[in-house]
VOGU-3710 file (C-alpha; in Angstrom, 3 decimals, decimal comma):
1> xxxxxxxxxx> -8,531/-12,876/20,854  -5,547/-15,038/21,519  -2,702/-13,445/23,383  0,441/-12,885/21,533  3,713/-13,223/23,579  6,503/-12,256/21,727  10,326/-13,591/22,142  11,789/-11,707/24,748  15,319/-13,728/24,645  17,271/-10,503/22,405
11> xxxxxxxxxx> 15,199/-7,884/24,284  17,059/-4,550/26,058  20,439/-5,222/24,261  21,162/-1,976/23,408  19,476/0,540/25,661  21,074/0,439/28,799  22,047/3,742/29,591  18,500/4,949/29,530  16,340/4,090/32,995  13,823/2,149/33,493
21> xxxxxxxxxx> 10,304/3,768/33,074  8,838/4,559/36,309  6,205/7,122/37,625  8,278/10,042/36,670  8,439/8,555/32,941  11,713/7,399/30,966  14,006/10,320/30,434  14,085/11,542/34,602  14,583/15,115/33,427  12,570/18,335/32,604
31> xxxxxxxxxx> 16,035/19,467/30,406  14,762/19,943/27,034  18,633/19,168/25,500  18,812/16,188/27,678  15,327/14,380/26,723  16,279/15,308/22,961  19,652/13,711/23,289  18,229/10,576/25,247  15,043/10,398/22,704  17,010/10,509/19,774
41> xxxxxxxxxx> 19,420/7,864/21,910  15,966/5,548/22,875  14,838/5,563/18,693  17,899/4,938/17,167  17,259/8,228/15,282  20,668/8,772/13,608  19,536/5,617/11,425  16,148/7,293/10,975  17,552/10,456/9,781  20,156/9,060/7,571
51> xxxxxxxxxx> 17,626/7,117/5,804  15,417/10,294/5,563  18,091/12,166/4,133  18,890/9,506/1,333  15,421/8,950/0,828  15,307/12,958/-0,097  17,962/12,187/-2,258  16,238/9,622/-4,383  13,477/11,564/-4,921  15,498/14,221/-5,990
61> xxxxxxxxxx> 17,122/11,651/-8,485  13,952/10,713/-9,813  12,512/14,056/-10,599  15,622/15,331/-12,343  16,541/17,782/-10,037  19,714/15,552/-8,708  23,057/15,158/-10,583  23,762/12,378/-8,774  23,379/8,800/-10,848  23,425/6,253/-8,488
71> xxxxxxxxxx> 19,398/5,854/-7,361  20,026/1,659/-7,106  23,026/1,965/-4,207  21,003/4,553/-2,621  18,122/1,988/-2,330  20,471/-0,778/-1,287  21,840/1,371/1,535  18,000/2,240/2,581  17,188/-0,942/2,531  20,315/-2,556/4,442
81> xxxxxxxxxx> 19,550/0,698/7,047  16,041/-0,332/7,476  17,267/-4,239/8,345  19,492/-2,607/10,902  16,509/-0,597/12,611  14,220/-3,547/12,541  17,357/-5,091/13,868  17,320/-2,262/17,224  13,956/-2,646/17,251  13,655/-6,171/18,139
91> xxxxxxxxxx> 16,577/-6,056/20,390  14,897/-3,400/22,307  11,474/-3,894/22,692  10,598/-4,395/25,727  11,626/-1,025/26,887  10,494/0,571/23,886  7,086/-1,274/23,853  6,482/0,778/27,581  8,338/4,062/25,985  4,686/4,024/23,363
101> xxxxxxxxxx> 2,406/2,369/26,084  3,573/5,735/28,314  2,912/8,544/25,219  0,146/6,855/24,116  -3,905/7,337/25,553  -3,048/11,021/25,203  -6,717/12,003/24,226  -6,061/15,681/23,922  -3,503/15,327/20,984  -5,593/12,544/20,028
111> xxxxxxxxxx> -2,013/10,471/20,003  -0,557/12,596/17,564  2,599/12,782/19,339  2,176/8,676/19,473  1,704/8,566/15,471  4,514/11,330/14,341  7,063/9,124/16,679  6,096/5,427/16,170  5,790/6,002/12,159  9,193/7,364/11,878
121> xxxxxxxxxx> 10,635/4,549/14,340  8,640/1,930/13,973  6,510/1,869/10,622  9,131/3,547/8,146  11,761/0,796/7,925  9,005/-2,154/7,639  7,331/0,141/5,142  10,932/-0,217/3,049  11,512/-3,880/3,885  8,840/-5,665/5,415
131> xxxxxxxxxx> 7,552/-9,104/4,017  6,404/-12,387/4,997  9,530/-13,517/3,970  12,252/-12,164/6,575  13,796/-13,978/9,435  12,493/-11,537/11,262  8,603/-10,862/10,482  6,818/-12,998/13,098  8,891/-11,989/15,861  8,067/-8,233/14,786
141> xxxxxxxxxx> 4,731/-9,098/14,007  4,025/-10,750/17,319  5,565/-7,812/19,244  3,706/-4,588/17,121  0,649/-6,496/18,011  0,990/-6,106/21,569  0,807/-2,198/21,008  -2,091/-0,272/22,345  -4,280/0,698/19,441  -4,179/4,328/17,722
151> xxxxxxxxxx> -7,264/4,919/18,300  -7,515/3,710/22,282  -7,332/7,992/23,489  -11,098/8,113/21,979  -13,194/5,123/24,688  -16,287/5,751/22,717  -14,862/4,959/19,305  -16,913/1,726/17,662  -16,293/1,850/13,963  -14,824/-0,351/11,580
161> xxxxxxxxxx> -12,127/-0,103/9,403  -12,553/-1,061/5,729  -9,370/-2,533/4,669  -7,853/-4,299/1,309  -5,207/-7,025/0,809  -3,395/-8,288/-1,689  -2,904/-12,267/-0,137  -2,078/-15,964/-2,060  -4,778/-18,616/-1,803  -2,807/-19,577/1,243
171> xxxxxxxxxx> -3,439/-16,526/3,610  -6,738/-16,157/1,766  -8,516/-19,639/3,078  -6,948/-19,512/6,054  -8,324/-16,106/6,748  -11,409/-17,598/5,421  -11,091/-20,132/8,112  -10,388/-18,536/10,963  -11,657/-15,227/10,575  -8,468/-13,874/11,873
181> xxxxxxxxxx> -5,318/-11,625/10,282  -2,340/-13,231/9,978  -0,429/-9,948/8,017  -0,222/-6,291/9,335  0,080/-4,440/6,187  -3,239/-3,579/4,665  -5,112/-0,210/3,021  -7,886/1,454/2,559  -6,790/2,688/-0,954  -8,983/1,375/-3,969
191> xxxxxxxxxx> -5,834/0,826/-6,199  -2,919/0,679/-4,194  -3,027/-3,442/-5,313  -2,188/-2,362/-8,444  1,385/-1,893/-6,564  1,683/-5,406/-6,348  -0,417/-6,641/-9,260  2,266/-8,575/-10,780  3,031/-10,617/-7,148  2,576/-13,268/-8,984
201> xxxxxxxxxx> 5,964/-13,538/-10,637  7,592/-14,205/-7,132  6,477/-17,643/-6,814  3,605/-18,616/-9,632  1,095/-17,968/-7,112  -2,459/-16,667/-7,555  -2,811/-13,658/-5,652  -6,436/-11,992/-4,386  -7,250/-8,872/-3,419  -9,382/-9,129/-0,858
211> xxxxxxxxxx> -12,378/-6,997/1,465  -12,060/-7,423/4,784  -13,610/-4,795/7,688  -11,722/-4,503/11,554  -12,287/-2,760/14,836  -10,489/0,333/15,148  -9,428/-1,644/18,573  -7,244/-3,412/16,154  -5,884/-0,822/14,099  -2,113/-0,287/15,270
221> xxxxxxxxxx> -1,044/2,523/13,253  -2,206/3,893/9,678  0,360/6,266/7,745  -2,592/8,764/6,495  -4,426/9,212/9,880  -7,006/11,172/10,593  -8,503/11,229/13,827  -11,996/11,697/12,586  -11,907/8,705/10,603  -12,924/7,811/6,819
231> xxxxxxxxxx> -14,051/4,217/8,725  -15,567/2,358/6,105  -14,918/4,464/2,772  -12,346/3,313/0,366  -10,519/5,860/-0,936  -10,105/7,225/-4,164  -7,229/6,706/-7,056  -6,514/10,209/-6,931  -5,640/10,423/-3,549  -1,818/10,453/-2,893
241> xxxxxxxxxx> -0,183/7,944/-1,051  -0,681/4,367/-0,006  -2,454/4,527/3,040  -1,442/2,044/4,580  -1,979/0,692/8,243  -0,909/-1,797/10,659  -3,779/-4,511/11,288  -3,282/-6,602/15,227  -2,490/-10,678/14,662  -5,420/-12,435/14,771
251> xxxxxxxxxx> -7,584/-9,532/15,099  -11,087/-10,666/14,599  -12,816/-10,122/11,351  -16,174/-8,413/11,717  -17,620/-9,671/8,369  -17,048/-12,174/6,408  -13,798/-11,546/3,595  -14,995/-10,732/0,320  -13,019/-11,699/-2,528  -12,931/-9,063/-5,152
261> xxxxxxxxxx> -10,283/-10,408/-7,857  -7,743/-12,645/-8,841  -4,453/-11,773/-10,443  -3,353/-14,837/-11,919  0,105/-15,647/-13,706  -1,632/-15,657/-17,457  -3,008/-12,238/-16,167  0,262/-10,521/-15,658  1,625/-12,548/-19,283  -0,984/-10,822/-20,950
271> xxxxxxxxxx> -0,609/-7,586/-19,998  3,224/-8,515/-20,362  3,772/-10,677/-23,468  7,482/-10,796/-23,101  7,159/-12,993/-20,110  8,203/-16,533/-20,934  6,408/-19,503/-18,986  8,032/-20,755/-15,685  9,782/-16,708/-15,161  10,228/-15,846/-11,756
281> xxxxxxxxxx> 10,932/-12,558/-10,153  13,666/-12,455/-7,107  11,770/-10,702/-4,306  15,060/-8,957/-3,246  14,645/-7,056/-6,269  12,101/-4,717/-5,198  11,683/-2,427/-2,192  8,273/-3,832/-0,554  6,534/-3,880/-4,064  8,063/-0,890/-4,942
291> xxxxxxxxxx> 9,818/-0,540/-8,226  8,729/-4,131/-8,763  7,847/-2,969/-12,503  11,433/-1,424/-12,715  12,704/-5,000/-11,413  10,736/-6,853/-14,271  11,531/-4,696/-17,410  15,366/-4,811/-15,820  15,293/-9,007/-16,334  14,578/-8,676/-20,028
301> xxxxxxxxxx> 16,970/-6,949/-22,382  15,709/-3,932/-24,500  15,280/-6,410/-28,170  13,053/-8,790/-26,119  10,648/-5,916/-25,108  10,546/-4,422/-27,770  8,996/-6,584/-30,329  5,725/-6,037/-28,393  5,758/-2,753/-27,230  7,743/0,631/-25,965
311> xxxxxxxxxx> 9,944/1,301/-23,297  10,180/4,707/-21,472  10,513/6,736/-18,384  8,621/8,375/-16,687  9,389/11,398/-14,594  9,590/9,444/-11,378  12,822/7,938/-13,135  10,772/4,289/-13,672  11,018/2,541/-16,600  7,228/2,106/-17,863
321> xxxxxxxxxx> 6,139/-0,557/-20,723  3,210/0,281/-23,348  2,004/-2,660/-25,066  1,539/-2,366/-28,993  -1,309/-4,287/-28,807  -3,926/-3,191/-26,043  -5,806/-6,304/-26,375  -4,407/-7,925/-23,050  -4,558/-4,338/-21,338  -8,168/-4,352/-22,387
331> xxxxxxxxxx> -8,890/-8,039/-21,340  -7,615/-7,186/-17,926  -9,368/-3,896/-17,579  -12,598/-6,047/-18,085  -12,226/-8,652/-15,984  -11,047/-6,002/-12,975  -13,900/-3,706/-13,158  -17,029/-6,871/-13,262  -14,970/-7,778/-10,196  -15,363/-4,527/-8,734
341> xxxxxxxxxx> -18,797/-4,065/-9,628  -20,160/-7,579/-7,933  -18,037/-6,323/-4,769  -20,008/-2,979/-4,836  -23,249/-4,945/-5,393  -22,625/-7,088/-2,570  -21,933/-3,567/-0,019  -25,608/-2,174/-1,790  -27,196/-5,366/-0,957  -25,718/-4,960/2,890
351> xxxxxxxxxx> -26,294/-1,434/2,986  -30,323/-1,733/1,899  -30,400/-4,367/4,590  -29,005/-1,922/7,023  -31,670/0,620/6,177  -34,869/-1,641/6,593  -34,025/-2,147/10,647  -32,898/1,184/11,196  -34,698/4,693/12,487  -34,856/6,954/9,378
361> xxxxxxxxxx> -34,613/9,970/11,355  -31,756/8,906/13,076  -27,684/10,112/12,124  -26,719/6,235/11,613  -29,798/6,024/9,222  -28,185/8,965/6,997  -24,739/7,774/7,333  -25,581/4,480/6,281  -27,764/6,133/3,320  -24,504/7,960/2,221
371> xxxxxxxxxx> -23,043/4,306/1,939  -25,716/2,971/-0,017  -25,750/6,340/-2,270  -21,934/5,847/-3,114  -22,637/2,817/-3,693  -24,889/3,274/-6,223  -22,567/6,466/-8,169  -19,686/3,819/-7,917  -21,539/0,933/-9,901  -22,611/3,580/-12,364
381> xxxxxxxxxx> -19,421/4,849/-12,655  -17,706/1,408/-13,432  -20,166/0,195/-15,390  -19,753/2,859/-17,708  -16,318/2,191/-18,112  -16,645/-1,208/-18,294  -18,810/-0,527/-21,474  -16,233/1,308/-23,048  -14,051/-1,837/-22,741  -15,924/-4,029/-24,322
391> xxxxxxxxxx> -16,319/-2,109/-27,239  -12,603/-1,482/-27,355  -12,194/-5,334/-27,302  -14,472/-5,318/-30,598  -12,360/-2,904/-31,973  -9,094/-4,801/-30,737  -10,760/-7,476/-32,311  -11,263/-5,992/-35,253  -7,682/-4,254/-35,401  -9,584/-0,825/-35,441
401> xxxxxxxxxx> -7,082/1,103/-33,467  -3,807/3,066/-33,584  -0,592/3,801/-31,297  0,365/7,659/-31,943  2,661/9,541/-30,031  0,609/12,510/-28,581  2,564/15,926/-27,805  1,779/17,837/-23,922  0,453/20,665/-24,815  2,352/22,737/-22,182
411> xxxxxxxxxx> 5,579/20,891/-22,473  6,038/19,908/-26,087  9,455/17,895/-25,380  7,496/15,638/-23,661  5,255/12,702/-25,505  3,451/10,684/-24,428  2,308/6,962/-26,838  -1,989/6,750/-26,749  -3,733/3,795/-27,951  -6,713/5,789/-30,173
421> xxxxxxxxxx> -9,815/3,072/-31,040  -12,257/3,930/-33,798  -15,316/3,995/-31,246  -13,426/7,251/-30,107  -12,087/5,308/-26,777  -8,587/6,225/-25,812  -5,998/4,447/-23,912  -3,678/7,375/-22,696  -0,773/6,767/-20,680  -0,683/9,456/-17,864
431> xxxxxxxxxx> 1,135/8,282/-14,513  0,418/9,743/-11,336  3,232/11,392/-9,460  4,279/9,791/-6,481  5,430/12,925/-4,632  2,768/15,357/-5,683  -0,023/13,398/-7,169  0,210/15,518/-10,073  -0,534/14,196/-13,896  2,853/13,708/-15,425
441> xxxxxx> 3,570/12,741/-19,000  6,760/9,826/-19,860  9,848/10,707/-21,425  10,685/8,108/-24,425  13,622/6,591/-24,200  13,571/3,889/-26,437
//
């Protein structure tokens, strides 16, 4: 792997009343008010809790339980706090690059004191306003990738990390190419693309969401981590959060990348008829691909949406779009799942290779058996579903459906618009809350 040195030219410019790490550590003192003071000195943590605290304050916006009205300057202040901790961060690093080597290897927390401390510091503003785009990214790319790896307290650890991407044909063939990451952010999350499936307003681009699987050796950080580790299992749709983790530059590639799908321009247009050739989303709009659906429906005024579908909110405080006619929505839904199905072919095909060299009475044997077998349940699974597409497509076809406002049955002020086919399919809109992964049904607002 090729060494990445980082520019050291801004380095240390703010820390200089803490020491220098030595045997005795950083903080020189056993005084549990004094290493709080200096810690919280060392992370910048007054920016860290000040963007906490409006961060609680947003949420509490978007559930309703907030009388406050002003989510969008909340976000801008996040956001411009965020550039000013990426900002510290960069001007300190080499210090604070030996503060983590020091509290890291810690094998009986299993670096948990490592994670809780380098995801509030560290991860937490990039997570808010990190993109290929900034000034700054390779220079904070090049020095998170000289970090120890979160795993490095277990030496016997050698499992891979199944990981997804959302990347442009760019990063995709050269990834291809060399074999190597060029872009920290990745998941393990089966939809969390979905975040960013309409990337390709930005810049006209093709985006795919790609397979690729890593050494834990190269696995920097992951914001759902569990030191026994899911390895290489995808997770579900209904588990909450993003998952996401922090992949080294140029870490090594241990199979080939699998493409799985391509969201094209004409994909997002159909799924969004409003959009007019040659539109283009500003990237500052959104928070990281958050929101990004907020940002679109916000570019279009309320007459131009509507004469294809509805408008309303949902209890997150988003504004959500429902398409009249779920013939695009369908379309989509067909293409997505046969792409999912050939990738979970492909891992079956791998896995029963797996299983012809190996002991059957060993624990790898069973493990890899318990691949193949989810596997197998997933490709049923999606293949059922895809069948119920197609014959909603007939239908669409056919005109044989019908948008109706459906009533929830334990809050009856709240309605929710269902597509209802004549085969009996439905297509029900039911969000999933970001905060407690909890069903919740949208408000109509328009």
């Amino acid at each position: 792997m090729n060494k990445i040195k980082y520019n050291k030219k801004r380095s240390n410019k703010n820390i200089k009343s803490i020491p220098p790490y030595n045997k005795k550590g950083f903080f020189k003192t056993n005084n549990e008010f004094l290493l709080n003071k200096r810690y919280e000195l060392f992370t910048n943590k007054k920016v860290i809790d000040a963007m906490g605290k409006i961060d609680k304050e947003i949420r509490l916006i978007t559930q309703g339980k907030s009388k406050q009205k002003n989510k969008l300057e909340l976000e801008s202040q996040v956001q411009k706090l965020s550039n000013q901790q990426i900002d510290f961060l960069l001007s300190n690093k080499d210090k604070l690059k030996k503060f983590y080597d020091s509290i890291s290897f810690d094998k009986k927390n299993k670096n948990r004191t490592f994670w809780s401390s380098y995801g509030q510091t560290i991860f937490y503003p990039y997570s808010v306003v990190g993109n290929k785009y900034e000034k700054w990214f390779d220079e904070y790319y090049d020095w998170i990738s000289e970090f120890q790896s979160l795993y490095n307290w277990d030496k016997t650890k050698n499992q891979f990390q199944n990981s997804l991407r959302l990347m442009d044909n760019e990063e995709y063939n050269r990834i291809l190419e060399s074999n190597e990451n060029q872009n920290p952010s990745w998941s393990d999350k089966a939809d969390i693309w979905k975040r960013f499936s309409i990337n390709p307003l930005y810049d006209g681009k093709d985006y795919n969401l790609v397979s690729s699987v890593f050494n834990f050796d190269d696995v920097l950080f992951k914001s759902k981590y569990n030191e026994q580790d899911l390895g290489d299992r995808l997770t579900q749709d209904s588990e909450v959060g993003e998952n996401e983790f922090f992949i080294r530059k140029n870490a090594k590639c241990q199979f080939q990348p699998i493409k799985i799908l391509t969201k094209t321009f004409k994909d997002v247009q159909r799924e969004y008829e409003f959009i007019p050739d040659g539109f283009r989303l500003d990237v500052k709009k959104s928070l990281n691909g958050f929101e990004s659906v907020n940002s679109l429906l916000n570019s279009f005024s309320d007459e131009e949406i509507l004469k294809y579908g509805i408008l309303y909110e949902d209890t997150n405080g988003e504004n959500k779009y429902f398409a009249n006619n779920p013939m695009g929505v369908t379309i989509q839904n067909i293409k997505e799942y046969s792409s999912w199905i050939k990738y979970f072919k492909i891992k079956l095909e791998f896995y029963d290779k797996q299983l012809q060299f190996v002991n059957p009475f060993t624990t790898f044997y069973k493990n890899v058996e318990s691949k193949r077998n989810t596997q197998k349940e997933l490709i049923e699974n999606y293949e059922d579903d895809l069948n119920q597409y197609r014959d909603n497509l007939k239908d669409c076809k056919n005109g044989d459906y019908e948008l109706v406002w459906r009533e929830n049955k334990s809050n009856t002020d709240y309605k929710f618009p269902t597509i209802e086919f004549k085969n009996g399919g439905r297509i029900r809109q039911t969000l999933v809350n970001e905060y407690y992964g909890k069903d919740v049904i949208g408000k109509r607002i328009v």
